[in-house]
Z-matrix of the N, CA and C atoms (Angstrom, degrees):
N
C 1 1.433
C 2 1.514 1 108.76
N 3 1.368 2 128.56 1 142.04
C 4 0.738 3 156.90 2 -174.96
C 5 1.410 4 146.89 3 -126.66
N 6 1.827 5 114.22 4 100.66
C 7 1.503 6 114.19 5 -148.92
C 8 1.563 7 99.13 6 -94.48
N 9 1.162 8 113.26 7 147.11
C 10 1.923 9 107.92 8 163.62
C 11 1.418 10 80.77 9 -148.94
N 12 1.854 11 98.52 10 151.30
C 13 1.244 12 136.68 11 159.67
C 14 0.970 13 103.24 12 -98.00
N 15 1.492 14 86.57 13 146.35
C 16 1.808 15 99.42 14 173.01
C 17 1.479 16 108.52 15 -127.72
N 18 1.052 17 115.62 16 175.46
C 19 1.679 18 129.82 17 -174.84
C 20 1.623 19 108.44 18 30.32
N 21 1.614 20 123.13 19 22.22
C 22 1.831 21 114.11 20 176.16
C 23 1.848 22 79.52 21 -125.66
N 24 1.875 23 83.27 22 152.25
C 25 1.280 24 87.86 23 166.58
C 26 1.903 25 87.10 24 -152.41
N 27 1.693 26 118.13 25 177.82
C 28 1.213 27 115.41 26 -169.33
C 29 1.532 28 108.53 27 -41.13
N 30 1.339 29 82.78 28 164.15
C 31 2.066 30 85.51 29 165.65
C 32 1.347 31 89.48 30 -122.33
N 33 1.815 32 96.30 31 153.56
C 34 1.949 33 97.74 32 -161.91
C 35 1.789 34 74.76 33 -105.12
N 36 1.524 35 109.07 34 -176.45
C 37 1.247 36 127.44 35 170.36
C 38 1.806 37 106.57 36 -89.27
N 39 0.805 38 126.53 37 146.26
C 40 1.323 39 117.08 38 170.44
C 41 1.642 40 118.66 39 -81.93
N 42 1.174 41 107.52 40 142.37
C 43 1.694 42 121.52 41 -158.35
C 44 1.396 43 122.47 42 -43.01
N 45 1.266 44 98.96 43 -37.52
C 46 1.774 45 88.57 44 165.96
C 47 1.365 46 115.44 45 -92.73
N 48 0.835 47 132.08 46 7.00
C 49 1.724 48 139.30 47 161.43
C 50 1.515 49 117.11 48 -71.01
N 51 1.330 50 84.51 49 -32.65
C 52 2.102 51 98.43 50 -179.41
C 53 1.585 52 100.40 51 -87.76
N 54 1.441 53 122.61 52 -35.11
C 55 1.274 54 102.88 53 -166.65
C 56 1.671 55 110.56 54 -98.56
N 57 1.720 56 101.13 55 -1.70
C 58 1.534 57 104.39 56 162.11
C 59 1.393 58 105.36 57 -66.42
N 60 1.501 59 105.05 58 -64.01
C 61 1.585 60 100.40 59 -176.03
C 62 1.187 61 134.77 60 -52.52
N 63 1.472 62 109.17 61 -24.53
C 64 1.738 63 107.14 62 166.76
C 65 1.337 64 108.46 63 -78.06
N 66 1.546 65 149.28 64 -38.35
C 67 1.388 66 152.08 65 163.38
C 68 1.432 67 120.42 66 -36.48
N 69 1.720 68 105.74 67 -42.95
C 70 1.398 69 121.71 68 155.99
C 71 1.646 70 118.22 69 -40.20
N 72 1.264 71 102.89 70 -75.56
C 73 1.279 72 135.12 71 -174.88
C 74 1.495 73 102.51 72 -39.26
N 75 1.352 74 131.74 73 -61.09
C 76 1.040 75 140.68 74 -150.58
C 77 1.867 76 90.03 75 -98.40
N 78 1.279 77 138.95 76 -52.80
C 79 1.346 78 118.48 77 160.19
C 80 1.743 79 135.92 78 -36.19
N 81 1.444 80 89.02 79 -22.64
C 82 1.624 81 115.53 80 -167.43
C 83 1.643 82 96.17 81 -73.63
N 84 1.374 83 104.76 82 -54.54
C 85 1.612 84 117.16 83 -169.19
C 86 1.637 85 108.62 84 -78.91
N 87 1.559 86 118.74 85 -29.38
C 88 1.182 87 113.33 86 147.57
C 89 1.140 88 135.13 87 -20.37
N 90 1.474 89 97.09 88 -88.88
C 91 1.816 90 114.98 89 156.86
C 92 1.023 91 136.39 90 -42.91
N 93 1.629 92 127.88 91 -3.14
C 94 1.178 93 120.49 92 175.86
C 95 2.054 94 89.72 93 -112.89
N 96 0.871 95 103.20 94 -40.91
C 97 1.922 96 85.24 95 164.58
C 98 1.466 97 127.33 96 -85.47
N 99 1.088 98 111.87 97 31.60
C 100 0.997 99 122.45 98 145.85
C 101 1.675 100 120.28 99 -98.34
N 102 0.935 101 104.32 100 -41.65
C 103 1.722 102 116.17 101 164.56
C 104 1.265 103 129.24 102 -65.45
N 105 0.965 104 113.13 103 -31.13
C 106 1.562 105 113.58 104 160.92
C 107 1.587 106 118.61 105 -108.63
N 108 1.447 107 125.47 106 6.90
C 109 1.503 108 125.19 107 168.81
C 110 1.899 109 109.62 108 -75.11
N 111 1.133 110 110.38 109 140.57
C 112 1.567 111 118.25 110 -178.46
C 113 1.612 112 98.02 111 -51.64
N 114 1.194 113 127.82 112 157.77
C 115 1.409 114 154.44 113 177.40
C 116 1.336 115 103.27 114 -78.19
N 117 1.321 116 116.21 115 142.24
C 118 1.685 117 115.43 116 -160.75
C 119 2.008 118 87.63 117 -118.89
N 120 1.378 119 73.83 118 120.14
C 121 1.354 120 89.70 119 -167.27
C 122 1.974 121 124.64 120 -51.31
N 123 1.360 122 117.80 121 168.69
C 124 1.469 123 115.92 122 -154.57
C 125 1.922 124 93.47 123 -91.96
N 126 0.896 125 141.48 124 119.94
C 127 1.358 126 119.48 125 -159.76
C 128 1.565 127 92.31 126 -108.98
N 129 1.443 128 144.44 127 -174.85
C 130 1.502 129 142.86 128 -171.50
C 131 1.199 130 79.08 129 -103.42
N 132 2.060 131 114.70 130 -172.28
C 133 0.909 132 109.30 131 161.82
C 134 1.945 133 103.56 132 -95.80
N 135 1.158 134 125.99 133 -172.79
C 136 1.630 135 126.24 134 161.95
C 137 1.899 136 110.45 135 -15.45
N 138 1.307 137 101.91 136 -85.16
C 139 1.419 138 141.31 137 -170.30
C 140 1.060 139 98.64 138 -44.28
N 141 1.514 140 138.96 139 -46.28
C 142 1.110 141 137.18 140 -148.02
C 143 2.064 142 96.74 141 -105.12
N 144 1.238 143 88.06 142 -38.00
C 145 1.658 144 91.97 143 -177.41
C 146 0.949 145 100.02 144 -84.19
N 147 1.413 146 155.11 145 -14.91
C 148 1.424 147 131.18 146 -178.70
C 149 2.236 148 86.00 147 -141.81
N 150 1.298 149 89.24 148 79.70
C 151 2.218 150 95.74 149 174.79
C 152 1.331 151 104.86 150 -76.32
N 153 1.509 152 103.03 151 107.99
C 154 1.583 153 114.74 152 152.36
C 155 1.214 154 110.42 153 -66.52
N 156 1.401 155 103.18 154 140.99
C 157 2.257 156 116.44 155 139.87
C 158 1.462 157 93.47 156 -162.48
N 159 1.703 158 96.40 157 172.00
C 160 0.929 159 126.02 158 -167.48
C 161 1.468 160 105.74 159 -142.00
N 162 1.884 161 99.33 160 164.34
C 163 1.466 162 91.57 161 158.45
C 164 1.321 163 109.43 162 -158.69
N 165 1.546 164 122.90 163 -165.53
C 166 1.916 165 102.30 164 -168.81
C 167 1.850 166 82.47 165 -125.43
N 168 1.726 167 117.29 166 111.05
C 169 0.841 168 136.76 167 170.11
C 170 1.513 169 96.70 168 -45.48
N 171 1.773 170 113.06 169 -73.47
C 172 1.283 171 110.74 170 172.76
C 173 1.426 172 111.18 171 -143.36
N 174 1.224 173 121.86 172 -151.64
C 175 1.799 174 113.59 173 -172.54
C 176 1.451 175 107.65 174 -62.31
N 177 1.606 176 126.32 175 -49.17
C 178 1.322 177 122.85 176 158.97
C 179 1.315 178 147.62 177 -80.45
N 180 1.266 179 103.10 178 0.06
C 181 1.515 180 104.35 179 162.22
C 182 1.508 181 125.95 180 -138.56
N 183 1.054 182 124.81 181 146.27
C 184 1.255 183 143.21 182 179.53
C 185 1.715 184 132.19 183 -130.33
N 186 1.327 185 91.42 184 119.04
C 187 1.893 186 113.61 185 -178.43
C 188 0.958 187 106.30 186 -74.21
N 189 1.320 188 130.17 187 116.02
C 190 1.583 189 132.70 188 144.16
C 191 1.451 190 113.58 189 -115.49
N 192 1.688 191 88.81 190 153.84
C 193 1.714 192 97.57 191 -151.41
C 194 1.479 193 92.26 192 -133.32
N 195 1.418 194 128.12 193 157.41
C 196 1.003 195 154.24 194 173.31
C 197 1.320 196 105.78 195 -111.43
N 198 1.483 197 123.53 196 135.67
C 199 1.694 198 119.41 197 151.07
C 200 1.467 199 96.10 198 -116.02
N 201 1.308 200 101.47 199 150.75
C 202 1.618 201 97.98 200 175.56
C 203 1.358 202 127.42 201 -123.26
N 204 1.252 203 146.01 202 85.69
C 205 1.385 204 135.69 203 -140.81
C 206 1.579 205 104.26 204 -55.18
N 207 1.672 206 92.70 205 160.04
C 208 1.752 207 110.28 206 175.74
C 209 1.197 208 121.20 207 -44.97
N 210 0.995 209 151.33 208 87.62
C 211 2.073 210 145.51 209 -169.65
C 212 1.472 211 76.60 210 117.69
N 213 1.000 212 156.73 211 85.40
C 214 1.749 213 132.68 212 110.16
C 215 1.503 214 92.46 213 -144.94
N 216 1.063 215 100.82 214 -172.50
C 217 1.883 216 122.77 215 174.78
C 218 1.792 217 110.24 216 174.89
N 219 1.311 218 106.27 217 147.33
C 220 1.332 219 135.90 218 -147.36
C 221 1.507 220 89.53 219 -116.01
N 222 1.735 221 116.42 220 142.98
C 223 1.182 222 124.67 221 -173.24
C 224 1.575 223 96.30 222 -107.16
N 225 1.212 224 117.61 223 132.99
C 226 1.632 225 135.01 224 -176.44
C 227 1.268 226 103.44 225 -68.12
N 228 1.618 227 142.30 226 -31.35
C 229 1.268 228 144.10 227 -143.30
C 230 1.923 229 93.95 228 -120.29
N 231 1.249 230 111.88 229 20.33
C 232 1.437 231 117.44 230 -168.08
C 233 1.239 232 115.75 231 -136.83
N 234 1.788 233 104.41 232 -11.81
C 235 1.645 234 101.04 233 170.35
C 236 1.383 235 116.68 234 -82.09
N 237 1.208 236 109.91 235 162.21
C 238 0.999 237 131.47 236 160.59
C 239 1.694 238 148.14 237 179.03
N 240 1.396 239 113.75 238 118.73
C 241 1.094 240 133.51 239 -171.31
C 242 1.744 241 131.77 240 -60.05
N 243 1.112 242 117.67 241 121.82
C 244 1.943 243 107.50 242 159.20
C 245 1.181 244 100.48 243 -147.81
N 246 1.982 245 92.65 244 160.78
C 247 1.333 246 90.20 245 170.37
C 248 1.304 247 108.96 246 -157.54
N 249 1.327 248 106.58 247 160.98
C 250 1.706 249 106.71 248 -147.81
C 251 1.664 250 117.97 249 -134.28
N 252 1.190 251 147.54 250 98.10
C 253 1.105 252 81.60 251 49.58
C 254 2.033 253 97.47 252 -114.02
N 255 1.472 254 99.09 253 -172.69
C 256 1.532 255 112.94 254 -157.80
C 257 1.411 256 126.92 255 90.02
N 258 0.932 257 114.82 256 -69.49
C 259 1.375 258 126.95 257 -168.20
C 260 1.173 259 137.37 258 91.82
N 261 1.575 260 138.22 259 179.71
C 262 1.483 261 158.37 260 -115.78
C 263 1.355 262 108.63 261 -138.67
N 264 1.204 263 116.90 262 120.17
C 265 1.416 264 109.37 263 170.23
C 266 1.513 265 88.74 264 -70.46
N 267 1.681 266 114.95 265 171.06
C 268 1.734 267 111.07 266 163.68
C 269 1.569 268 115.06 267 -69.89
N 270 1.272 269 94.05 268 147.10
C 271 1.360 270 117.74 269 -173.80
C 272 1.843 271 105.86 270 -66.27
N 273 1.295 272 121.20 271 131.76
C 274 1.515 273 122.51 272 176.58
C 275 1.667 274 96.73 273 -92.84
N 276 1.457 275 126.59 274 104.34
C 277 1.389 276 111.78 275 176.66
C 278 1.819 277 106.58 276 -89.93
N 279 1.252 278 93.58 277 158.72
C 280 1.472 279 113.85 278 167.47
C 281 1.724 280 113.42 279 -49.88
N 282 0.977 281 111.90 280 159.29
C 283 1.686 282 101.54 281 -172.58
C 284 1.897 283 104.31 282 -105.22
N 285 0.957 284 108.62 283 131.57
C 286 1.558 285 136.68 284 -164.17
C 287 2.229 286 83.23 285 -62.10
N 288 1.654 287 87.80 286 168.70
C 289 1.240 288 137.03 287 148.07
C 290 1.195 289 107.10 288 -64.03
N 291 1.563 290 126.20 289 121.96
C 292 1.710 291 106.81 290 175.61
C 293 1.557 292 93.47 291 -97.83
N 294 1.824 293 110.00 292 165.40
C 295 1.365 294 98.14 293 -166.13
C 296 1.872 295 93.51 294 -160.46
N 297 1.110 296 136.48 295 126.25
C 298 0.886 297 142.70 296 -169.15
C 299 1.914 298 115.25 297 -100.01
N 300 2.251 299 98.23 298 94.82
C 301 1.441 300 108.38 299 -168.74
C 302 1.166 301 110.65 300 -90.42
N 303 1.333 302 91.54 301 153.94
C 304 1.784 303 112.50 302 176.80
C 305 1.685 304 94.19 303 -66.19
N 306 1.441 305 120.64 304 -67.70
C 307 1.300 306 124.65 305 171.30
C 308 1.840 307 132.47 306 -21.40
N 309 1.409 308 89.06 307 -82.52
C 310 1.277 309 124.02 308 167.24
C 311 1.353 310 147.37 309 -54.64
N 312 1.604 311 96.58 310 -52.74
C 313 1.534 312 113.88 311 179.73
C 314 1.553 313 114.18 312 95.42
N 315 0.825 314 123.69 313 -142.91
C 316 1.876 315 108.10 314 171.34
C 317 0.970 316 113.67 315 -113.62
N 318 2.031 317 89.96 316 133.62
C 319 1.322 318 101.62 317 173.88
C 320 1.271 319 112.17 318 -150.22
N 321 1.416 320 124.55 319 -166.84
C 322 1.523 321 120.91 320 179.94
C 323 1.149 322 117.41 321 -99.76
N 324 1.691 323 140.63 322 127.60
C 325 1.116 324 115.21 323 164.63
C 326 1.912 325 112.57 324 -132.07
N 327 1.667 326 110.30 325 -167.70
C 328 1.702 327 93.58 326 -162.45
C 329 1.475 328 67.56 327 -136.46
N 330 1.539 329 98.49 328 140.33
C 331 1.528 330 119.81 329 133.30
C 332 1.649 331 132.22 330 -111.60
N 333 1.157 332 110.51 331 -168.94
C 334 1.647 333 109.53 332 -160.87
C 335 1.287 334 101.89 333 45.90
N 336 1.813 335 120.01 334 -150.16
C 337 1.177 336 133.26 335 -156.12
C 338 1.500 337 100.85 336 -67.28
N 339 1.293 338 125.96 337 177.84
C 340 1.620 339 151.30 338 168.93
C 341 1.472 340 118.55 339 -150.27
N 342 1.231 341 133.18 340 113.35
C 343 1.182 342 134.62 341 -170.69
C 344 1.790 343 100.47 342 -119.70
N 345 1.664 344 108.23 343 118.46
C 346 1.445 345 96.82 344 -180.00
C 347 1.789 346 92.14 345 -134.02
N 348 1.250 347 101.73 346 140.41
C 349 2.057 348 115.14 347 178.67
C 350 1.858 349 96.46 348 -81.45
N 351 0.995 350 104.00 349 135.48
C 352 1.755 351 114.41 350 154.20
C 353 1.073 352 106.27 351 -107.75
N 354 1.035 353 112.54 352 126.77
C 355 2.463 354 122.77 353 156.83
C 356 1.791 355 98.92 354 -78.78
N 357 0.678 356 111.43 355 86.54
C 358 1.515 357 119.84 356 146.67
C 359 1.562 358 123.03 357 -41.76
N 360 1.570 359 108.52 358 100.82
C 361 1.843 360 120.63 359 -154.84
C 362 1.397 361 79.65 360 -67.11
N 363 1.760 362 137.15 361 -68.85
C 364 1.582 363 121.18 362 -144.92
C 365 1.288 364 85.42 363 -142.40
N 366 1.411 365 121.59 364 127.26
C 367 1.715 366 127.26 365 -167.38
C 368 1.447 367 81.25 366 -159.97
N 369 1.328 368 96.60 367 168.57
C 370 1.758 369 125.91 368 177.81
C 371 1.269 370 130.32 369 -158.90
N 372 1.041 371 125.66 370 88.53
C 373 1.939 372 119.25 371 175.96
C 374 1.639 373 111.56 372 16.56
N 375 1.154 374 129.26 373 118.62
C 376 1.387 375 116.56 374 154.70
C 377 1.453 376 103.42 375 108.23
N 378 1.497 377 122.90 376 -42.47
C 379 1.710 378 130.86 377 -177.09
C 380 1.432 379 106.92 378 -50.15
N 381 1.168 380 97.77 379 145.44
C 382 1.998 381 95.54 380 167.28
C 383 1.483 382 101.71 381 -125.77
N 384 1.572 383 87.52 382 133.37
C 385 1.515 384 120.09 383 174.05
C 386 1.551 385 131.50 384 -91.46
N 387 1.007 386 130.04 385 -174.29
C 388 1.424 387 137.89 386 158.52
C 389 1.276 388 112.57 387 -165.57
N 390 1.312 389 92.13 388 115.92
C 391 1.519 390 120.69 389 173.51
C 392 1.739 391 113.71 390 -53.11
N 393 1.207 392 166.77 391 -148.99
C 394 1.416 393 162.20 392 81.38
C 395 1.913 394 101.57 393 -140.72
N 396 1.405 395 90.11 394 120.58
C 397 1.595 396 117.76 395 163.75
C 398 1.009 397 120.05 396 -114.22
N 399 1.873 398 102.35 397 130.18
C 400 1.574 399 119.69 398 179.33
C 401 1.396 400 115.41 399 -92.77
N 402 0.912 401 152.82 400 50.06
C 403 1.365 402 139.47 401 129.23
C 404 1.492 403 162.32 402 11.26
N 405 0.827 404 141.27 403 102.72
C 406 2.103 405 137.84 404 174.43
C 407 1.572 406 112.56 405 -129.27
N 408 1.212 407 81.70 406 153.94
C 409 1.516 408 93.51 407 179.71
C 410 1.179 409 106.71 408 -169.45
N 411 1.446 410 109.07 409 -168.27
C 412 1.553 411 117.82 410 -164.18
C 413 1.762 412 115.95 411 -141.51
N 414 1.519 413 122.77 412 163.87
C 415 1.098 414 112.83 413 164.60
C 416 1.714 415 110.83 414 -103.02
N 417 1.456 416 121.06 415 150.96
C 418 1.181 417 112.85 416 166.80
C 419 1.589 418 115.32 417 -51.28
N 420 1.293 419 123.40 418 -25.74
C 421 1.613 420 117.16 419 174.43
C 422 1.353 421 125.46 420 -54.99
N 423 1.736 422 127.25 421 -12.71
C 424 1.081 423 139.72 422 143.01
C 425 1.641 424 95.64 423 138.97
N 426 1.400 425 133.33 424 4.19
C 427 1.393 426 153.62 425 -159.95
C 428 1.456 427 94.41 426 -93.60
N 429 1.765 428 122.36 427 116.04
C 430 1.209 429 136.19 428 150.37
C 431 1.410 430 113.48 429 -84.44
N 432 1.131 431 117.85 430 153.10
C 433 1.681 432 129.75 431 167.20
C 434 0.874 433 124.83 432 -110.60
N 435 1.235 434 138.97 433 142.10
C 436 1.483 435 152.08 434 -170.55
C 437 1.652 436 92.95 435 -55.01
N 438 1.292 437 110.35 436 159.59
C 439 1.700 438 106.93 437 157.86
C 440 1.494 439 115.28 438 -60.36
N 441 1.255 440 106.15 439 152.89
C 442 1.639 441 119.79 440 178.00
C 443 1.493 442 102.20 441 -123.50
N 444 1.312 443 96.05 442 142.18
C 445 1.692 444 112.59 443 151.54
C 446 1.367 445 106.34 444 -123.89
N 447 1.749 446 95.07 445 134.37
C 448 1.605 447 95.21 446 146.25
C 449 1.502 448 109.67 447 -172.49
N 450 1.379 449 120.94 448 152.11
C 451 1.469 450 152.71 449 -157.08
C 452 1.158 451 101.52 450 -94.78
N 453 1.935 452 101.07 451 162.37
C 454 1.317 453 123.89 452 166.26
C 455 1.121 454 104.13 453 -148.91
N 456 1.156 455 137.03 454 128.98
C 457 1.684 456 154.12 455 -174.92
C 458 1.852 457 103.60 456 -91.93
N 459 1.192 458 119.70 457 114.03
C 460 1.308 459 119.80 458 -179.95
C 461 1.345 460 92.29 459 -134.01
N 462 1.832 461 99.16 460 169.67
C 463 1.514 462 128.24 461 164.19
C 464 1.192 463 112.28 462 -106.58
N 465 1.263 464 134.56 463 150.77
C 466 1.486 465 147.09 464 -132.17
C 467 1.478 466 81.01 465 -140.77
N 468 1.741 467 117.40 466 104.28
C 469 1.464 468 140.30 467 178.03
C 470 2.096 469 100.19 468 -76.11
N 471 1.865 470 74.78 469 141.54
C 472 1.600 471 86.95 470 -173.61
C 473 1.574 472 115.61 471 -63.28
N 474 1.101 473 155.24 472 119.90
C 475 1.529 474 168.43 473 117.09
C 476 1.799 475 88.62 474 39.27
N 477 1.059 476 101.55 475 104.45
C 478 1.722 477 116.57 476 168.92
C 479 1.679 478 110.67 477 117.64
N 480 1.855 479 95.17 478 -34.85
C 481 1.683 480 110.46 479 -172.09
C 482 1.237 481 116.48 480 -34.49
N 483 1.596 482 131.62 481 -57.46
C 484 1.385 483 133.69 482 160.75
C 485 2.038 484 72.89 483 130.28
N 486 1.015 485 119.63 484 -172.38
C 487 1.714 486 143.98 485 -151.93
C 488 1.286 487 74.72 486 -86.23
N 489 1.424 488 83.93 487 147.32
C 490 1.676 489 115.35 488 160.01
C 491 1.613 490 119.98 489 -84.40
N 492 1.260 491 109.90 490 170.57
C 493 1.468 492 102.88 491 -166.98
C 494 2.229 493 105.95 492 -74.77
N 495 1.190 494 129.34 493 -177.36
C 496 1.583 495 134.34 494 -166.29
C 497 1.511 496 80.29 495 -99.49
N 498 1.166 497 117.41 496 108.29
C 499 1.479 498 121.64 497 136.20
C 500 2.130 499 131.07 498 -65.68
N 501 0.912 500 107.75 499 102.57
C 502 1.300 501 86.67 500 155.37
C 503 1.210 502 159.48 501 -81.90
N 504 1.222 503 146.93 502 -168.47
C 505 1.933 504 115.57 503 -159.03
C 506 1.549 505 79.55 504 -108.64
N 507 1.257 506 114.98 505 161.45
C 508 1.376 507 137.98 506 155.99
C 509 1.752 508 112.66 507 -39.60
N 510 1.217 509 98.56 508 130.09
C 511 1.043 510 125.12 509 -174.71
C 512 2.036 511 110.33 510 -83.08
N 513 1.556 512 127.27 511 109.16
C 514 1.387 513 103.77 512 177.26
C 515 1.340 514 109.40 513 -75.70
N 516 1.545 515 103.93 514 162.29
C 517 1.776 516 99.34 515 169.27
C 518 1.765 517 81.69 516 -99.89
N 519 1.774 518 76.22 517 151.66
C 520 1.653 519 94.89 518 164.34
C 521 1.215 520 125.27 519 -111.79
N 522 1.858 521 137.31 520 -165.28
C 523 1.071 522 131.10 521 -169.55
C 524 1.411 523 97.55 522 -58.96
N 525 1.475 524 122.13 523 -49.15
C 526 1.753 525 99.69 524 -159.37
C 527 1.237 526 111.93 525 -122.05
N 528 1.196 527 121.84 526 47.26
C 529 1.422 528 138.12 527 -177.98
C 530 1.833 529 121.05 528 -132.20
């Protein structure tokens, strides 16, 4: 047996009903990859992932140090030191990690601590300085950073005094802090 209709054929939805429901649809699938996509990781800010200080070993020289948090690393071919007033002989850095970048191409870089000496060209017991280091680096999450600067303002210990105390660099405030 055999049924046929006659004179009906589908009924469509009317047009904004279809393009709600596809808007739906596609918010719907949104929301569910978003729910199951990995968490985009918490990154530091600059300052905090790559913490300068310094300190004045003695009237002519000065240590500045890097710590570098766990997941980042600092490119060796990107520091750089001055200091004012007078100035720096160049800095002799420690020799990097070599490391083969997507960015870059190969190069060296340091994690954990960094310990680099400045020669101070014309300094004097008692003067106050400021150090400023340029810097970049990266997180292992695959996140480069713009270059950074940032300073430390010290006093230049009297000839015998022994090191001055570890300054650390200034801290930025951010939007919600």
């Amino acid at each position: 047996m055999r049924v046929t209709l006659t004179g009906s054929s589908p009924r469509r939805l009317p047009e904004r009903l279809r393009y709600g429901a596809l808007a739906l649809a596609f918010a719907g699938a949104h929301v569910l990859a978003q729910a199951f996509a990995p968490p985009e990781p918490k990154l530091l800010p600059p300052e905090q992932a790559f913490r300068l200080s310094a300190r004045a070993l003695d009237p002519l020289t000065i240590e500045a140090r890097f710590d570098v948090a766990d997941g980042y690393y600092l490119y060796r071919d990107k520091l750089r030191f001055s200091v004012t007033p007078g100035g720096a002989a160049p800095a002799t850095l420690p020799p990097g990690k070599p490391k083969h970048d997507e960015f870059f191409g190969d190069v060296e870089t340091y994690r954990g601590r960094v310990v680099v000496r400045l020669p101070l060209l014309a300094a004097r017991a008692g003067q106050e300085i400021t150090v400023k280091a340029d810097s970049q680096g990266c997180a292992d999450a695959g996140i480069c950073y713009p270059p950074t600067v940032q300073q430390v303002r010290m006093t230049l210990p009297a000839a015998g005094a022994g090191p001055g105390p570890v300054v650390e660099a200034a801290r930025k405030k951010g939007w919600f802090n």
